[in-house]
GUPAMAR-252457 format. One record per residue (C-alpha): x, y, z; residue in one letter. Coordinates in steps of 0.05 Angstrom, whole numbers, padded with zeros to 5 digits, always signed. Example, Ala and Ser with C-alpha at 12.3 -4.5 7.8 and 13.67 -1.06 7.14 Angstrom:
% residues 2
+00246-00090+00156A;+00273-00021+00143S;
% end
This chain:
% residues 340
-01073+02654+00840X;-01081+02679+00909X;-01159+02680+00908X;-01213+02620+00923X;-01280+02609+00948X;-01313+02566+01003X;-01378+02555+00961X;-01440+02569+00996X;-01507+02514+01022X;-01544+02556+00967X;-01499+02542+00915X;-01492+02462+00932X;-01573+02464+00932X;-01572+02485+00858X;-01518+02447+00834X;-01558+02386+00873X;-01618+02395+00833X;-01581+02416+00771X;-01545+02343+00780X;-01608+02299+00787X;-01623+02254+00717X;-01550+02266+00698X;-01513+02204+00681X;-01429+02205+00689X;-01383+02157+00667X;-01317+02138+00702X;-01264+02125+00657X;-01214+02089+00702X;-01227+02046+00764X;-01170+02056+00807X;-01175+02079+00877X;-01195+02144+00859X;-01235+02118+00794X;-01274+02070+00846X;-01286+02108+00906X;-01325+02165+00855X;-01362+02112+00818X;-01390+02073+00885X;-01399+02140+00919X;-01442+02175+00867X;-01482+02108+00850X;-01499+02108+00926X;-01517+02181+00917X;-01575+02157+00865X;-01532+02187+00804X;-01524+02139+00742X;-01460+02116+00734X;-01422+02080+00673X;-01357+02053+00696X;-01297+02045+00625X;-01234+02010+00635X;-01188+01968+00598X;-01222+01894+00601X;-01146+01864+00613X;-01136+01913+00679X;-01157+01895+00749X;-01200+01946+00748X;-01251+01911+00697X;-01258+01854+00741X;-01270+01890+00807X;-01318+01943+00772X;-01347+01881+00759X;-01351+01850+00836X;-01374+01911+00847X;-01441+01904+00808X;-01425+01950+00748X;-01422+01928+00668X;-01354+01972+00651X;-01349+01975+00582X;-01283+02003+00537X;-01267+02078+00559X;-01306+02106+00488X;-01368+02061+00494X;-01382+02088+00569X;-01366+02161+00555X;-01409+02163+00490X;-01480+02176+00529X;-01454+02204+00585X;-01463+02285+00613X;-01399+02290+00646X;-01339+02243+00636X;-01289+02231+00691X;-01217+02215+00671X;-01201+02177+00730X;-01137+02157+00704X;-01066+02161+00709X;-01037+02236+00695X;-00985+02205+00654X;-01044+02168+00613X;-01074+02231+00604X;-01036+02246+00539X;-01052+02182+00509X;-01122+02172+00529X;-01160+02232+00537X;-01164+02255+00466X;-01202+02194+00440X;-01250+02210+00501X;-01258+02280+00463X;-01282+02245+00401X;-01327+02199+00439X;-01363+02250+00479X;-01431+02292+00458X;-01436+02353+00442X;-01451+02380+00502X;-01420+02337+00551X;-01361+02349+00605X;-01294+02326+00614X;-01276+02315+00691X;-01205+02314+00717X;-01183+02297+00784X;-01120+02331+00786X;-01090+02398+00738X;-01034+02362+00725X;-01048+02348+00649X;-01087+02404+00629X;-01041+02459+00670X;-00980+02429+00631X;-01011+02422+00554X;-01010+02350+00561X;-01084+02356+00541X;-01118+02408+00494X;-01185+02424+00511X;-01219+02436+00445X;-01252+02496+00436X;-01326+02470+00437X;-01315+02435+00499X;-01315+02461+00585X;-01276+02421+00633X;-01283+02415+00713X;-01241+02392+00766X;-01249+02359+00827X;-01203+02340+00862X;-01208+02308+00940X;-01159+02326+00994X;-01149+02251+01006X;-01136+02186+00977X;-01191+02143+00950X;-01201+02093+01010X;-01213+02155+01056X;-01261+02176+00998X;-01305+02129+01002X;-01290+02110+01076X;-01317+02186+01094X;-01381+02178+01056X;-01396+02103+01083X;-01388+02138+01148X;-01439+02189+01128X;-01387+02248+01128X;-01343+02270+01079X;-01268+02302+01060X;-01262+02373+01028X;-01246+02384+00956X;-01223+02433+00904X;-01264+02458+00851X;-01249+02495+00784X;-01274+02501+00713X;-01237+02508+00649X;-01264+02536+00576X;-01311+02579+00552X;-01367+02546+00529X;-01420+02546+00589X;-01373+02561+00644X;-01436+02569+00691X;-01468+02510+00676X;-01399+02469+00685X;-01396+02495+00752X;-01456+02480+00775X;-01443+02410+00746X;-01375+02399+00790X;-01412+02419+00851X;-01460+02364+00830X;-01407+02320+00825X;-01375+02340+00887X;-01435+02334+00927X;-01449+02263+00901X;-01394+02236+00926X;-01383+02269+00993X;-01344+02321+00996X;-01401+02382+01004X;-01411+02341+01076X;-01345+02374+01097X;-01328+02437+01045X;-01315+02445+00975X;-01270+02508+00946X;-01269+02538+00884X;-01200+02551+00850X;-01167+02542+00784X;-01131+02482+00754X;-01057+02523+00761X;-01060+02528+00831X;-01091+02455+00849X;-01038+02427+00797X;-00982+02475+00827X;-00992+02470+00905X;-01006+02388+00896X;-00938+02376+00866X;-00906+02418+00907X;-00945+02394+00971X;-00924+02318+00950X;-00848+02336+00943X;-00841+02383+01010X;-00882+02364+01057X;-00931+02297+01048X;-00890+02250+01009X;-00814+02271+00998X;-00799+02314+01053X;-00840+02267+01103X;-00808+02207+01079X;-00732+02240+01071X;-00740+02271+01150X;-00767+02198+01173X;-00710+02156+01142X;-00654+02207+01159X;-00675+02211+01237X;-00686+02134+01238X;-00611+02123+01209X;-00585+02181+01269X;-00612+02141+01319X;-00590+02073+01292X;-00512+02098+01267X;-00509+02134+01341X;-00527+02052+01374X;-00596+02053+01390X;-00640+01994+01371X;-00677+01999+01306X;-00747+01975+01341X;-00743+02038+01376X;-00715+02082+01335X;-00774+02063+01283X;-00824+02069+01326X;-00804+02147+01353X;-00784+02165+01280X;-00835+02135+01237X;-00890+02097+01277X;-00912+02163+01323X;-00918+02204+01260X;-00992+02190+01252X;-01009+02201+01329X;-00980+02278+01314X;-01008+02276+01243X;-01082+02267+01269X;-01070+02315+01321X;-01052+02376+01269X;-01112+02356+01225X;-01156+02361+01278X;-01122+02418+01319X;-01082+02454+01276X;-01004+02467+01302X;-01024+02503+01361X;-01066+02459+01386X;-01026+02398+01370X;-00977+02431+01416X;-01025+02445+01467X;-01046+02373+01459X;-00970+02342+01477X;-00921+02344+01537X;-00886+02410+01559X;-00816+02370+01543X;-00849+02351+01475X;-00876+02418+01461X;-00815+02452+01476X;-00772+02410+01427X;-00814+02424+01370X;-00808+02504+01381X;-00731+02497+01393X;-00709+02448+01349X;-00757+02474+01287X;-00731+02537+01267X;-00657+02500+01264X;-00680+02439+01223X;-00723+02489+01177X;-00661+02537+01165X;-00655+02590+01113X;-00620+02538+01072X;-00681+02487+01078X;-00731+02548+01059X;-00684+02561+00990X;-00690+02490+00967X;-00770+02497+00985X;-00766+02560+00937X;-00728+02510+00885X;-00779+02461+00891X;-00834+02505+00885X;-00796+02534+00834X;-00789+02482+00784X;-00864+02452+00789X;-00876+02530+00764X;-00831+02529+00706X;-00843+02459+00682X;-00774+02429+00691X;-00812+02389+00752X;-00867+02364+00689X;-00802+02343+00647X;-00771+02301+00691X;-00839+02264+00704X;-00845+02251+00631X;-00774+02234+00625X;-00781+02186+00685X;-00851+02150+00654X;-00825+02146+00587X;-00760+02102+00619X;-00812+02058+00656X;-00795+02079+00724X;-00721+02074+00736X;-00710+02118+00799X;-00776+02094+00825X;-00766+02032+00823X;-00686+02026+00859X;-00711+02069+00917X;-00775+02013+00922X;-00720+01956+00920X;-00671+01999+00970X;-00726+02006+01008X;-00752+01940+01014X;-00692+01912+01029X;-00658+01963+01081X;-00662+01972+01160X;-00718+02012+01167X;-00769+01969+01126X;-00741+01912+01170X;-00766+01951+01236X;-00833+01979+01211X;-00850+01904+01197X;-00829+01884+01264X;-00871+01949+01298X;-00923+01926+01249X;-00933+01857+01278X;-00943+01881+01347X;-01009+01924+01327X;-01072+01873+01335X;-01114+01925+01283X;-01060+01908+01233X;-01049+01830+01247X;-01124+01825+01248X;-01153+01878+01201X;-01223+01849+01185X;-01241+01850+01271X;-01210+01919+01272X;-01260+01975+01292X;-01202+02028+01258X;
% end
């Protein structure tokens, strides 16, 4: 679990000439589902896009010059097939991909999730890669426009022509970017494992769980939401960009002596033996699959607990404020004339 690879310029050269004449079809056309689609048609790679003709997706596969087709009509000729769907579709849809595909061809995943957790069964004739960008699919396909790229994590799965599959996600990685900044080659446990538990800690719950209870401190204790929002929520991107092009030390380096001490005297309190417990707990149940359960409990209700903290959300204080901060950035008012 604890070992992975940077993969060298060699190996991308291979994988880049393995790639060429191979035709992939994207089953899905999401964010994710479009940003690999436009991103390895601009790379020269043929591309079938498959999605349901009542979704969204159909139409703007569409706007976006491509004939999508049903998910088992694009995959049928295609080398490797990207499931650029839903994880809790996976279940559902991927099978009839399996009876759709040649021989010889490739399932793609973006994410472990399904495969880690038995949601899907590889048959035994088949190999299955993974790649999976460090980003959403707007700064996807935002990276490559730009002529750079975000990193990525690599792995293969089955026995079939594990080499070959390999070379084949590299291919795939490199056609849509992410060889421009640095792919790594893992397995499907840990990408599935440290995503889930990344999401709940640190990028989505714990980000969004620190943000709303500092904002509600600052409002109980009488200061004006504007500003409270705007020290507690709005200035978390400025810091943000500074780690991921820094690191920690040099975002401290980067702030004011009164900021930087702060953040090395109030840290270790906030992040207490008792925080570092529940992080084990966390961690703990993405491991076991109780974490798995509740997500299939929660889909299979249509979203309960999703959907009240949305419609808290939407209608409480701090959504209030972040619209108000939000109207006083021109890039936001005015979007399209926005160089960002």
């Amino acid at each position: 679990m604890n070992e992975c690879q940077v993969l060298s310029e060699s190996k991308v050269f291979a994988a880049r000439q393995a790639f060429v004449g191979k035709t992939v079809a994207v089953i899905g056309y999401g964010n994710q589902g479009r940003a690999h689609a436009l991103n390895l048609r601009d790379s020269g790679v043929s591309v079938r896009v498959g999605s349901s003709p009542e979704s969204r997706g159909f139409a703007r596969a569409e706007n976006d010059g491509f004939c999508p087709e049903i998910a088992t009509t694009a995959s049928a000729e295609a080398d490797l097939v990207i499931a650029a769907l839903p994880d809790t579709l996976h279940q559902k849809l991927v099978p009839p991909l399996f009876e759709s595909m040649r021989p010889d061809a490739v399932i793609g995943f973006l994410h472990g999730f399904s495969m880690h957790f038995n949601l899907v069964s590889l048959p035994k004739h088949r190999d299955a890669v993974l790649v999976a960008p460090k980003g959403p699919g707007t700064a996807l396909r935002q990276r490559y426009v730009e002529g750079m790229g975000i990193p990525a994590l690599i792995a293969v799965a089955g026995s079939k022509d594990a080499a070959a599959a390999e070379l084949l996600a590299l291919g795939w990685a490199d056609g849509i970017g992410c060889t421009r900044a640095g792919v790594v080659q893992t397995t499907f446990a840990a990408e599935a494992e440290t995503d889930l538990f990344g999401e709940q800690a640190v990028l989505c719950g714990g980000l969004m769980g620190l943000i709303r209870a500092a904002y509600e401190t600052l409002v109980e204790a009488g200061y004006p939401p504007l500003v409270a929002y705007m020290e507690c929520a709005h200035e978390v991107k400025q810091i943000a960009d500074l780690v991921c092009d820094r690191g920690l030390d040099g975002m401290l380096g980067a702030i004011s002596p009164t900021a930087r001490f702060g953040a090395v005297d109030a840290g270790p309190r906030i992040v207490d033996d008792a925080l570092r417990a529940r992080l084990k707990a966390l961690l703990g149940s993405v491991q076991d699959g109780s974490f798995a359960k509740r997500l299939a409990s929660e889909t299979e209700a249509g979203w309960p607990k999703t959907s009240e903290v949305r419609r808290e959300l939407h209608a409480s204080g701090i959504e209030s404020a972040g619209r108000d901060v939000r109207a006083l950035l021109p890039w936001l008012r005015n979007p399209q004339g926005s160089s960002h």
